[in-house]
C-alpha positions in Angstrom: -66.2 18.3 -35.4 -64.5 19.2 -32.3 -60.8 19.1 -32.0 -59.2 18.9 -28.2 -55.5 19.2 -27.4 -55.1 17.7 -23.5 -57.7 14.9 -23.0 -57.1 15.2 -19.6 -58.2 18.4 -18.9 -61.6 17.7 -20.6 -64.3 17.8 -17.9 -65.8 14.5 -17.2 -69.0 15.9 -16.9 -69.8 17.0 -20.2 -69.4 13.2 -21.4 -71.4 11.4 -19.0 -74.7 11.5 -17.4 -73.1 10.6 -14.2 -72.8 12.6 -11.0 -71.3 12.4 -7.5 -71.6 10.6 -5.4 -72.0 7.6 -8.1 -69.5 9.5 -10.4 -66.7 6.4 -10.3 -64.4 8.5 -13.0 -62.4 11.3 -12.7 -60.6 11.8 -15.9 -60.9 10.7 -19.4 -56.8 10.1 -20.0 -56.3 8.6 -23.3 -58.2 7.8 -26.4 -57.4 6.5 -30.1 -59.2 7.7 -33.4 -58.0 4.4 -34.7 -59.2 1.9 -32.4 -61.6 3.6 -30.8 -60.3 2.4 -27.1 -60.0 4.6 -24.4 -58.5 4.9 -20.6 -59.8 6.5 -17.8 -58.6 7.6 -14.3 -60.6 7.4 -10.5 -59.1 7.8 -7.1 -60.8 5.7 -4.8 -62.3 7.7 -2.4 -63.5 7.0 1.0 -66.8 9.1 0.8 -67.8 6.8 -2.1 -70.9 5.0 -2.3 -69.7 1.8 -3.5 -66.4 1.9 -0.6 -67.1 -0.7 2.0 -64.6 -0.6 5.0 -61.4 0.6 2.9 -62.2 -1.2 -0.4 -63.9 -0.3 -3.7 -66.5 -3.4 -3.8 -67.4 -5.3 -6.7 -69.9 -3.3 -7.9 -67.9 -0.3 -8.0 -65.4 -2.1 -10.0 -68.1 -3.0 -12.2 -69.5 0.6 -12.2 -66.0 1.6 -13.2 -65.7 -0.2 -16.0 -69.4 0.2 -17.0 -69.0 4.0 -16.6 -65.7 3.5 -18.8 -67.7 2.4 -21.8 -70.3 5.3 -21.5 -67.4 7.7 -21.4 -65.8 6.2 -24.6 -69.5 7.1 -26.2 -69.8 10.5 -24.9 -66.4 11.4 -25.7 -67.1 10.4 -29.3 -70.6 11.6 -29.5 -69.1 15.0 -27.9 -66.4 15.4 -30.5 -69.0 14.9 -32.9 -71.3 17.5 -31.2 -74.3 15.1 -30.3 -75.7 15.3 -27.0 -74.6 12.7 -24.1 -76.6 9.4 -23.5 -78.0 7.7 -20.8 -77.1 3.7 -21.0 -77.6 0.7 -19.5 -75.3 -2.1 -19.3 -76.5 -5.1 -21.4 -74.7 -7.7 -20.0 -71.3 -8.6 -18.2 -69.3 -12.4 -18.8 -66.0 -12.9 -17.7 -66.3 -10.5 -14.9 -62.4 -11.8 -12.8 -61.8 -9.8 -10.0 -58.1 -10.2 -8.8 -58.1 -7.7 -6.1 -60.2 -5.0 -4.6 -58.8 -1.4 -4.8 -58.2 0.4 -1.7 -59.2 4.1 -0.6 -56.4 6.2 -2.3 -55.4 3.9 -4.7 -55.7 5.5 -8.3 -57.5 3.3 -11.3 -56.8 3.1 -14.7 -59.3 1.2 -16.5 -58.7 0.2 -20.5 -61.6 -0.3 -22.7 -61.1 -1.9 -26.1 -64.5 -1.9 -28.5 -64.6 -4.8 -30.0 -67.9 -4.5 -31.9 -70.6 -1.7 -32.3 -74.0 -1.7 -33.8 -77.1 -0.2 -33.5 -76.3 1.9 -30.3 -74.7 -1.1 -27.9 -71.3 -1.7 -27.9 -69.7 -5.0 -27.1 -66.0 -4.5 -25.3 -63.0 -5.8 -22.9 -62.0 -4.0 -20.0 -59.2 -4.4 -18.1 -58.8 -1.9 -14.5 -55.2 -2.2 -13.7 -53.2 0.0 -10.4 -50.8 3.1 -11.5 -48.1 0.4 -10.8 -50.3 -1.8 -13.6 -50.8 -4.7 -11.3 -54.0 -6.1 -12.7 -56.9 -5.4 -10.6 -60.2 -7.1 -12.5 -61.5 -7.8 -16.2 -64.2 -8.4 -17.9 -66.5 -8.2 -21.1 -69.3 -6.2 -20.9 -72.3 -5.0 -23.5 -73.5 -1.6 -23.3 -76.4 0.1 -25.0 -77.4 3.4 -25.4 
């Protein structure tokens, strides 16, 4: 098993399938052995794909969050030495939206397992400002 000693510095890469320009994290910031929830980091950036006029749209919210979960596995499945996965979200309820980020404002989105079996994993998410203003939530159900 792998050990690591600043999170932060792990590059996102080796845990997700993802790439720019549809990359919508930048770091991997916190984690918990005991409750398996995890935290990531993006700067919304203007080049961005999912940036319309000076926002993050929905669907990059959602992309965040989605890309979130898959991060949570691929950190895991890293430590463990296992390759990454591809996966698909499953489904989305719940999905509240109380503001849309701007370009340069920084992300932190929370993702909290609440069940896992068989490969999909069924969690909350909540994206919230660096200042922690709540920015959406949702539940979401992602299989790999």
């Amino acid at each position: 098993m792998r050990k690591i000693e600043d999170i932060s510095a792990l590059d996102i890469e080796i845990i997700l399938p993802h790439r720019n320009p549809f990359l919508l994290i930048d770091k991997l910031i916190y984690y918990n052995s005991d409750t398996l929830a995890v935290k990531t980091s993006f700067l919304v950036k203007r080049e961005g794909v999912f940036v319309s006029g000076d926002t993050l749209s929905a669907a990059g919210l959602l992309e965040n969050i989605a890309q979130s979960c898959a991060a949570k596995i691929g950190f895991f499945d890293w430590l463990n030495e296992l390759p990454v996965k591809p996966g698909v979200i499953g489904s989305v309820k719940n999905l509240k939206i109380h503001t849309y980020p701007k370009i340069g404002q920084l992300l932190i989105t929370e993702i909290t397992p609440v069940t896992e079996v068989l490969g999909v994993m069924l969690a909350n998410a909540v994206v919230r400002s660096e200042s922690g203003d709540s920015i959406a939530e949702a539940t979401i159900k992602v299989a790999v």
